[in-house]
BALOBA-1460 file (C-alpha; in Angstrom, 3 decimals):
// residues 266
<rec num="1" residu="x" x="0.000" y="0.000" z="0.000"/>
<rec num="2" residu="x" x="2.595" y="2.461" z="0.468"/>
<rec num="3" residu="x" x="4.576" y="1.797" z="-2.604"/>
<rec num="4" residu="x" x="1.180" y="2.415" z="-4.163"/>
<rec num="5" residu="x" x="0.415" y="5.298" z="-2.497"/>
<rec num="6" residu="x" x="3.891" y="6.620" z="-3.700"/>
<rec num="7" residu="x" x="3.491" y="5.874" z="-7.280"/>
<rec num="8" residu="x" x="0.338" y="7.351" z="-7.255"/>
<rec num="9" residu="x" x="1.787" y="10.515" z="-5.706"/>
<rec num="10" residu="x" x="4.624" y="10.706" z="-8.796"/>
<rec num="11" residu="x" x="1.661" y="10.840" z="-11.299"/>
<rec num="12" residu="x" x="1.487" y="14.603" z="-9.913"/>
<rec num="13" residu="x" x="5.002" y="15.216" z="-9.402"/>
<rec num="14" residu="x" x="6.606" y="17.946" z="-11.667"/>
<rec num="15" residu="x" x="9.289" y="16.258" z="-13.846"/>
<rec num="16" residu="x" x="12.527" y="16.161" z="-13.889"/>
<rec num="17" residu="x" x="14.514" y="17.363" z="-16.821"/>
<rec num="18" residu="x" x="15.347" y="14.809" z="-19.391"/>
<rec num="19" residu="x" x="19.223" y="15.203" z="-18.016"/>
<rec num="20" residu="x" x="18.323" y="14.956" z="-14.345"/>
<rec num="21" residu="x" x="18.821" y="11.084" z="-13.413"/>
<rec num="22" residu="x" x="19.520" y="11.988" z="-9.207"/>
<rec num="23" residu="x" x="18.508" y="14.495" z="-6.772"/>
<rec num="24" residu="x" x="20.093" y="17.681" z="-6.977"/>
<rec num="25" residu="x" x="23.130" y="18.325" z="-5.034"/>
<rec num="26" residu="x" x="20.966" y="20.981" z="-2.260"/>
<rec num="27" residu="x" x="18.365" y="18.123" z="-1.835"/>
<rec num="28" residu="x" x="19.322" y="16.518" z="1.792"/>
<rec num="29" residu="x" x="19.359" y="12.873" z="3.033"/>
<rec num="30" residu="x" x="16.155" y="13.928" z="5.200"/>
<rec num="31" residu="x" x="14.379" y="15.679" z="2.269"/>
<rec num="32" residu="x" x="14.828" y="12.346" z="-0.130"/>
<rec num="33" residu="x" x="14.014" y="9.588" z="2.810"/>
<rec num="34" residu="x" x="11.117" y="7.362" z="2.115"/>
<rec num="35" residu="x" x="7.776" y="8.997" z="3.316"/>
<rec num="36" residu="x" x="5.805" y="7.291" z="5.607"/>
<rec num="37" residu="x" x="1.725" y="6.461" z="4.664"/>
<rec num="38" residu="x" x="-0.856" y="6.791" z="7.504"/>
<rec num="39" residu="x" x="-3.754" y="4.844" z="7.484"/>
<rec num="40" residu="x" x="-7.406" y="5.713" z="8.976"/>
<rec num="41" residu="x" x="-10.507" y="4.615" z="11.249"/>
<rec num="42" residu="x" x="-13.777" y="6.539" z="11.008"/>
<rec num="43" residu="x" x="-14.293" y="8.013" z="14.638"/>
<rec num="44" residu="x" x="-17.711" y="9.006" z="13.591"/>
<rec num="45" residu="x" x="-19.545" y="10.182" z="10.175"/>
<rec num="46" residu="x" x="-22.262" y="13.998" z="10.263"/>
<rec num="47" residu="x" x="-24.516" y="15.011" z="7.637"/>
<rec num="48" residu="x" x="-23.126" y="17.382" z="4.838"/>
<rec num="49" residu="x" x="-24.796" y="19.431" z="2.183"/>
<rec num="50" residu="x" x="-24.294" y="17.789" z="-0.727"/>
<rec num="51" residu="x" x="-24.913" y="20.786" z="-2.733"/>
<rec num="52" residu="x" x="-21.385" y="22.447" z="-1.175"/>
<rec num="53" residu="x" x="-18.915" y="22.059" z="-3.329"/>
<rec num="54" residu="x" x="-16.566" y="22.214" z="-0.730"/>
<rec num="55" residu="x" x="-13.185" y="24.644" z="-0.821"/>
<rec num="56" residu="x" x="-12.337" y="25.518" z="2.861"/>
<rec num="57" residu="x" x="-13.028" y="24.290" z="6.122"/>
<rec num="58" residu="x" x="-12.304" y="25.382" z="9.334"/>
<rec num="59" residu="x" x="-13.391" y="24.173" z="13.034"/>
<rec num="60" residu="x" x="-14.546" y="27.139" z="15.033"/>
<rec num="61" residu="x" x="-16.507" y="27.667" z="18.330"/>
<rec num="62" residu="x" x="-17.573" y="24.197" z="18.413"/>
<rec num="63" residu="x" x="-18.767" y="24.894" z="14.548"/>
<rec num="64" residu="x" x="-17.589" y="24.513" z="11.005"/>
<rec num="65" residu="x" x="-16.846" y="27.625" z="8.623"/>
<rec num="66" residu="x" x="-16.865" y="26.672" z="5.283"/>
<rec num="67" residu="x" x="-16.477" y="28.157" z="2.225"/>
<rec num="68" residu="x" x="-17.781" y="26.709" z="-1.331"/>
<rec num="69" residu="x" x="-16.781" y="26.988" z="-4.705"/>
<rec num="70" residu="x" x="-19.192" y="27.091" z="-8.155"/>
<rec num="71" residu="x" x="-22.138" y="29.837" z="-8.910"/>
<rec num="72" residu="x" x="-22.860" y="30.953" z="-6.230"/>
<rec num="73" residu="x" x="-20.332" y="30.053" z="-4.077"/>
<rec num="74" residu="x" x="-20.723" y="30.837" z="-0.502"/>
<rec num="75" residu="x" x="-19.060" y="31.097" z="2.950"/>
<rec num="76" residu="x" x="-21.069" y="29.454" z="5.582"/>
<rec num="77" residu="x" x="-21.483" y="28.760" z="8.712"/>
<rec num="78" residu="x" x="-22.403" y="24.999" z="9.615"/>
<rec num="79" residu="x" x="-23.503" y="23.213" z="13.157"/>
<rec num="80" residu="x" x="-21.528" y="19.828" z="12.963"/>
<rec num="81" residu="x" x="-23.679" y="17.110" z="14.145"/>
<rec num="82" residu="x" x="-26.635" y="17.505" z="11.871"/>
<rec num="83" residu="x" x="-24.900" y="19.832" z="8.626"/>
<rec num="84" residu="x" x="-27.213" y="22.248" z="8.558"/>
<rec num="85" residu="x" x="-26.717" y="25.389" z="7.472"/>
<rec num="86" residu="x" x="-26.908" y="28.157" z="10.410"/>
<rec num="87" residu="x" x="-26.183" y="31.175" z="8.127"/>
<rec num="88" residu="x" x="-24.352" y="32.041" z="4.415"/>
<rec num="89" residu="x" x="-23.399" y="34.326" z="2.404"/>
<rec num="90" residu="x" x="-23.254" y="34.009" z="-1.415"/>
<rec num="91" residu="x" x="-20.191" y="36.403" z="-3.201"/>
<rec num="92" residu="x" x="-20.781" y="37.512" z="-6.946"/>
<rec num="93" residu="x" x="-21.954" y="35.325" z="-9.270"/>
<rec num="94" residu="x" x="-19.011" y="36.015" z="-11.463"/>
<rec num="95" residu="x" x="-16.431" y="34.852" z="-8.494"/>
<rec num="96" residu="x" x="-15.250" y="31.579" z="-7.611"/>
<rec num="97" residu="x" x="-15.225" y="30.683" z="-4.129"/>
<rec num="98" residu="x" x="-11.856" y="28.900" z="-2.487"/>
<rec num="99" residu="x" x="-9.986" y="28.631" z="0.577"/>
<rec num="100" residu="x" x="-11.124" y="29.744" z="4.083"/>
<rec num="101" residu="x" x="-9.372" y="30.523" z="7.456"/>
<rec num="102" residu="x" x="-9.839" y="32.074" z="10.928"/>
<rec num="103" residu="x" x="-7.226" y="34.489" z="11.664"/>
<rec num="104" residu="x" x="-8.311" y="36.213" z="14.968"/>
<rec num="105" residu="x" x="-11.763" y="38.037" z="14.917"/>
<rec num="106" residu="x" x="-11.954" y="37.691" z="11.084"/>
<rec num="107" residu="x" x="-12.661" y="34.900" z="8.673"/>
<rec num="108" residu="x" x="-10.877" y="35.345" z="5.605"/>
<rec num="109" residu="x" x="-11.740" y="33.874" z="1.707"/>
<rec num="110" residu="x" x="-9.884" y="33.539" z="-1.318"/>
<rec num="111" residu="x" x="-11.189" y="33.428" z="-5.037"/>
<rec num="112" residu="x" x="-9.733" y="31.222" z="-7.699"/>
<rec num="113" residu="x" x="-8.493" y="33.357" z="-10.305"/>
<rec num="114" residu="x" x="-9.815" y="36.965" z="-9.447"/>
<rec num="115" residu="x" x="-7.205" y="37.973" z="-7.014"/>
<rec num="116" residu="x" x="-9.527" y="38.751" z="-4.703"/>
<rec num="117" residu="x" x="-9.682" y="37.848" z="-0.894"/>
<rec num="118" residu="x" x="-12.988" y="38.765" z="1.554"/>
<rec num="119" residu="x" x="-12.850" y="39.802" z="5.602"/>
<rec num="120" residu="x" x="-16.052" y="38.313" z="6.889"/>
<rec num="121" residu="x" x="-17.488" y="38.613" z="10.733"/>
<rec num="122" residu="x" x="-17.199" y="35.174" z="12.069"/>
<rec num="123" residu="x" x="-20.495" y="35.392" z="13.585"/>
<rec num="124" residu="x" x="-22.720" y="37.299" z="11.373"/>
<rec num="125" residu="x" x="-20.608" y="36.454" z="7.993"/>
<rec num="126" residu="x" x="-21.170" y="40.578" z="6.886"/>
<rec num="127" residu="x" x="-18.692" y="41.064" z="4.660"/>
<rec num="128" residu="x" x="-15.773" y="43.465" z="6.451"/>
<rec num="129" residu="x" x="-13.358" y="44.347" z="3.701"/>
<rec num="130" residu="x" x="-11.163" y="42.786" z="0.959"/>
<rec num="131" residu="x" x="-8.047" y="42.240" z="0.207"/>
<rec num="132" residu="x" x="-5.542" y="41.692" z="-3.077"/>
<rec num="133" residu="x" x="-3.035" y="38.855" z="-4.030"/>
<rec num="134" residu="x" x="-1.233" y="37.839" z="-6.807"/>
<rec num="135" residu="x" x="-1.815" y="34.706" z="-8.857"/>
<rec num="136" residu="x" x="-4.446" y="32.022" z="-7.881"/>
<rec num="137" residu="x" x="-6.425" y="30.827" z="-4.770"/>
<rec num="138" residu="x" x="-6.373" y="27.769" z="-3.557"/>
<rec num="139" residu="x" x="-6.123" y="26.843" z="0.049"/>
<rec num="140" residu="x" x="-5.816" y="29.092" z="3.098"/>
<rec num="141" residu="x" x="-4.444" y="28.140" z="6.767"/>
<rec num="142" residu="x" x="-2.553" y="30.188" z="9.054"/>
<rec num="143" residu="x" x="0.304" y="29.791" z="11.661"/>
<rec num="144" residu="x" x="0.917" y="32.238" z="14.494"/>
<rec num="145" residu="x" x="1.743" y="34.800" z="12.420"/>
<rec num="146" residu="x" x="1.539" y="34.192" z="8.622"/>
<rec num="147" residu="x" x="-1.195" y="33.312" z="6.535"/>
<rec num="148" residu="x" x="-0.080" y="30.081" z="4.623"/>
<rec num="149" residu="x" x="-1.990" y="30.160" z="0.777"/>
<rec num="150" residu="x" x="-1.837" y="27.594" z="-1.572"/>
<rec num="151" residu="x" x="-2.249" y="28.055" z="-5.600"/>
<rec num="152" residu="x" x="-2.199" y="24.988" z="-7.572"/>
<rec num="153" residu="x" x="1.726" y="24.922" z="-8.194"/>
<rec num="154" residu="x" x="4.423" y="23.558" z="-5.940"/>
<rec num="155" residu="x" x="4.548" y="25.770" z="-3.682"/>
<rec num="156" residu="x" x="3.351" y="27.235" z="-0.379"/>
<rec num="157" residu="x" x="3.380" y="30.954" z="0.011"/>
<rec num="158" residu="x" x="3.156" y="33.158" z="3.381"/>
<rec num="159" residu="x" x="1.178" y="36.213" z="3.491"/>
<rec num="160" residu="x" x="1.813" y="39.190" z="6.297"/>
<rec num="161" residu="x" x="-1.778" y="39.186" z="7.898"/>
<rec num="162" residu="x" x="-2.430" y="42.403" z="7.859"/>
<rec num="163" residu="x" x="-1.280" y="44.140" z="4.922"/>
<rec num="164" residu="x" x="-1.600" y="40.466" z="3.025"/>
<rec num="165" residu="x" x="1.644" y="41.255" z="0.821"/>
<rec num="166" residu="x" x="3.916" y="37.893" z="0.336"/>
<rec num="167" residu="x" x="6.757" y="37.532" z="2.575"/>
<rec num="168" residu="x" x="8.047" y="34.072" z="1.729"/>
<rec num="169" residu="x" x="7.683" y="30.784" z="-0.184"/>
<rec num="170" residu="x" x="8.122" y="26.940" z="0.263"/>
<rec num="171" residu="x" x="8.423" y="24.910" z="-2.137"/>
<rec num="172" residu="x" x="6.801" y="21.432" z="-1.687"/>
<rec num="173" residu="x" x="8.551" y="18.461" z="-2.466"/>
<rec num="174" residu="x" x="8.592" y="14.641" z="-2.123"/>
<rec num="175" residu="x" x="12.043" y="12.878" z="-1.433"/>
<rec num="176" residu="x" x="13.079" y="15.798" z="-3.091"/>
<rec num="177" residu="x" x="10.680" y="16.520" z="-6.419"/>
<rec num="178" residu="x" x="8.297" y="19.307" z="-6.764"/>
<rec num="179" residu="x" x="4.364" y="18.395" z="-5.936"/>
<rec num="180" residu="x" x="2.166" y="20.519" z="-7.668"/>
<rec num="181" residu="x" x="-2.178" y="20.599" z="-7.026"/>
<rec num="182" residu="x" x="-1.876" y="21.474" z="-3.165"/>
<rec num="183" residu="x" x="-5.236" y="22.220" z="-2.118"/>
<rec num="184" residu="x" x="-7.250" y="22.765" z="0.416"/>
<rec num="185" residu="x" x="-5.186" y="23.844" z="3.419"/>
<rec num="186" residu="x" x="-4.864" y="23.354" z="7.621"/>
<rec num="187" residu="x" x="-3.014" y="23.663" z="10.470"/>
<rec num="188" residu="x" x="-2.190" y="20.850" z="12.451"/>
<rec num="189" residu="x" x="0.272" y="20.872" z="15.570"/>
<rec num="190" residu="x" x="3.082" y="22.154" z="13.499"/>
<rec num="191" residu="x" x="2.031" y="20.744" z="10.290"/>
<rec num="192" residu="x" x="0.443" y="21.916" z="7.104"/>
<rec num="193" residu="x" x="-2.081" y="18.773" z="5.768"/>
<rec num="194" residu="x" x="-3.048" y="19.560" z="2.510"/>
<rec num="195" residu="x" x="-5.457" y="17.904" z="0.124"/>
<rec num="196" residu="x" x="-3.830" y="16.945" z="-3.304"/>
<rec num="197" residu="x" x="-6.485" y="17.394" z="-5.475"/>
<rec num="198" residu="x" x="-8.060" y="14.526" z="-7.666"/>
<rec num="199" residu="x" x="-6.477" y="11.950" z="-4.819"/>
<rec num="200" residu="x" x="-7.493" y="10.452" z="-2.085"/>
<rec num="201" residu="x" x="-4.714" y="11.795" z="-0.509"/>
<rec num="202" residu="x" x="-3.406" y="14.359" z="2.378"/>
<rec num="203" residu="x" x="0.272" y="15.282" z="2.662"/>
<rec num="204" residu="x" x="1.913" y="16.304" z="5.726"/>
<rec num="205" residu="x" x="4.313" y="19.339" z="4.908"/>
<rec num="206" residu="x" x="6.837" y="20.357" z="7.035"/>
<rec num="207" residu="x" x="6.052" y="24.587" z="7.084"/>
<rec num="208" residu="x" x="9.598" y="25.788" z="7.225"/>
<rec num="209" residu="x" x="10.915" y="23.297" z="4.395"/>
<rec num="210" residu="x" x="8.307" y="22.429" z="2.527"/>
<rec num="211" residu="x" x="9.507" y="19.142" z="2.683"/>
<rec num="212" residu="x" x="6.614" y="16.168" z="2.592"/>
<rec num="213" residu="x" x="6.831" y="14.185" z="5.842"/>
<rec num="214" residu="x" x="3.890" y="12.097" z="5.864"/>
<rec num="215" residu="x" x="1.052" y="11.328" z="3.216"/>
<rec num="216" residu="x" x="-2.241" y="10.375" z="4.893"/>
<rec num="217" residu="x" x="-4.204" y="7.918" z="2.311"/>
<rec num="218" residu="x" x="-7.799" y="8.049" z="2.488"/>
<rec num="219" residu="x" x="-8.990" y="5.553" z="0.585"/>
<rec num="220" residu="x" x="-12.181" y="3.622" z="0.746"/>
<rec num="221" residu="x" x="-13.174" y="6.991" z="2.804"/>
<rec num="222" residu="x" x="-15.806" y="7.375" z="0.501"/>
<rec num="223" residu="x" x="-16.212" y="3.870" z="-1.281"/>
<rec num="224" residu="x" x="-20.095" y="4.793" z="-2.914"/>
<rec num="225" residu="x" x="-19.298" y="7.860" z="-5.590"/>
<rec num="226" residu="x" x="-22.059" y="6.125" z="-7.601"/>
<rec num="227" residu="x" x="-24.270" y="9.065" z="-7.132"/>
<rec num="228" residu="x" x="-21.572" y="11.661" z="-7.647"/>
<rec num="229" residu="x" x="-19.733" y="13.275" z="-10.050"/>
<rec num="230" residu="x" x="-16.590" y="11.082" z="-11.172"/>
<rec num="231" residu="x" x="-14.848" y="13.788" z="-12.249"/>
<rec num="232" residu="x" x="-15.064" y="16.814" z="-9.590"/>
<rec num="233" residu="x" x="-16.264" y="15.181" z="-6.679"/>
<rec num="234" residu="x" x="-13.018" y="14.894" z="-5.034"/>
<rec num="235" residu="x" x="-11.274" y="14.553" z="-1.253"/>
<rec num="236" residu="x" x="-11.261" y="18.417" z="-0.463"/>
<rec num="237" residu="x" x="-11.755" y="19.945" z="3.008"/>
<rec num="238" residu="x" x="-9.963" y="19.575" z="6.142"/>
<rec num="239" residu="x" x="-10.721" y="20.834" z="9.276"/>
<rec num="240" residu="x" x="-8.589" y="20.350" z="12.902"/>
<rec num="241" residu="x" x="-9.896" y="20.853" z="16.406"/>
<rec num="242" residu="x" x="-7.042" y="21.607" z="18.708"/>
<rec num="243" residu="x" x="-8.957" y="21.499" z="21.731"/>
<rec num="244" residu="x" x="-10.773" y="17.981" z="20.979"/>
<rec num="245" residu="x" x="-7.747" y="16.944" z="18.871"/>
<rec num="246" residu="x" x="-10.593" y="16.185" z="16.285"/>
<rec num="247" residu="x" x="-10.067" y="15.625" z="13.043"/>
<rec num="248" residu="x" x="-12.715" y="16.310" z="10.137"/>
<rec num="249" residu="x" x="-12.912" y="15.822" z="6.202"/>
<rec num="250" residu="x" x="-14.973" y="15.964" z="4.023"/>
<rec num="251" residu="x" x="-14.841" y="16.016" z="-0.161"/>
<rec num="252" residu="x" x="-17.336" y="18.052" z="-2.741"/>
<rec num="253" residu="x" x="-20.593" y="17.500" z="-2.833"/>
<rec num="254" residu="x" x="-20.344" y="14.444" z="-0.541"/>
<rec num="255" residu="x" x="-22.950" y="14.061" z="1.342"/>
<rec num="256" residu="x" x="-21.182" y="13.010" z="4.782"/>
<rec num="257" residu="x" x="-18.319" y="14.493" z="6.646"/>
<rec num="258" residu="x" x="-15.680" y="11.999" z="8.905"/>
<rec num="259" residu="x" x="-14.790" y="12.532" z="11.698"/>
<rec num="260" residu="x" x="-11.515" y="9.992" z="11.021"/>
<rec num="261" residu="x" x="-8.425" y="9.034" z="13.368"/>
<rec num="262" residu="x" x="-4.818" y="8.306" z="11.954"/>
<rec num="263" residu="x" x="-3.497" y="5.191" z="11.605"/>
<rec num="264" residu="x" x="0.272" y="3.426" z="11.207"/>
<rec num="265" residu="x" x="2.463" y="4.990" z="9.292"/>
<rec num="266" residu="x" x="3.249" y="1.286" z="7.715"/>
């Protein structure tokens, strides 16, 4: 399973040149070990709107945040044991919904390819302000002090939280090649777990290297897709509660989220 799991990952690795038959000389011994696969066990599985097309998720005051994707995308707020929807709000038909975090008093959104972020209220989801960025929107998390966005390419980038101008990047890499698609974004002790979209797969990235420690393969998570789109239906959402050390995730337009509990690595 986790040579599997590996190959799988290489589909969505950026090659190599042609030329390139080893590791370049600035990739470590620690960078290019083998990565270890975690395994799963359902803790317990919670209604969820099938209609989201899920991009963000975030556990907060004992709810989830969530922002969707699609016309109209939303941001939402959502009680977890039943999935219903307490409150949303729906952006501009012409944007695209994406990524989602909590930074302080303020939930913030991203938009796939207008550049555009939104400050929402966490309670009352009125809209407080916007913000600018360059390239795409992904994913969204945060550490203490820098907002952590994702874009499609290899590479995590950090934002300054307040004035949201880029102070840094990390590129992401697996025993030392570039992975490209990271998705949906969050925070776990230390870690960055990010979807990889069209897998059933969440990496582990080390924050200050970029460096893959850990892919988390989910599956048989969601073994019925009968009813579901084949093609975007995918693993996407991710959401961590510190205080429960819960973890929840979910995928678009499924209609359950799991609560799930790691397993191995084997």
């Amino acid at each position: 399973m986790m040579r599997a799991a590996v190959l799988l990952l290489a589909a969505l690795l950026t090659p190599l040149p042609a030329a390139a038959q080893t590791p370049p000389p600035a990739v470590s011994a620690s960078a290019a070990a083998p990565v270890p696969v975690y395994g799963f066990e359902v803790v317990r599985a919670y209604p969820h709107d099938p209609g989201a097309f899920t991009q963000g998720l975030e556990f907060h005051n004992g709810e989830l945040l969530e922002s969707t994707g699609r016309s109209p995308s939303t941001v939402r707020r959502v009680r977890l044991e039943d999935g219903v929807v307490i409150h949303k709000r729906e952006l501009d038909e012409n944007l695209f919904g994406e990524g989602l975090t909590v930074f302080g008093d303020r939930v913030l959104t991203l938009t796939w390819k207008g550049g555009k972020g939104f400050v929402w209220n966490p309670l009352t989801l009125e809209p407080e302000g916007e913000f600018a960025y360059a390239g795409e929107g992904w994913g969204l998390t945060h550490d203490a002090t820098r907002l952590i966005l994702s874009d499609g390419t290899a590479a995590l980038r950090f934002l300054d939280p307040q004035t949201f101008e880029e102070t840094g990047q990390a590129p992401v890499t697996v025993q030392g090649r570039p992975l490209r698609q990271i998705n949906e974004l969050e925070w776990v002790e230390g870690e960055v777990f990010a979807n990889v979209w069209h897998t059933d797969f969440i990496v582990r990235i080390d924050p200050a290297t970029g460096v893959v420690t850990g892919v988390i393969d989910l599956t048989g998570l969601m073994p019925d897709r009968s009813g579901l789109d084949q093609t975007d239906a995918v693993l996407n959402g991710i959401a961590w509660d510190p205080d429960g050390r819960r973890l929840f995730v979910t995928g678009k337009n499924w209609p359950t989220l799991f609560e799930i509990r790691l397993t191995g690595p084997r």
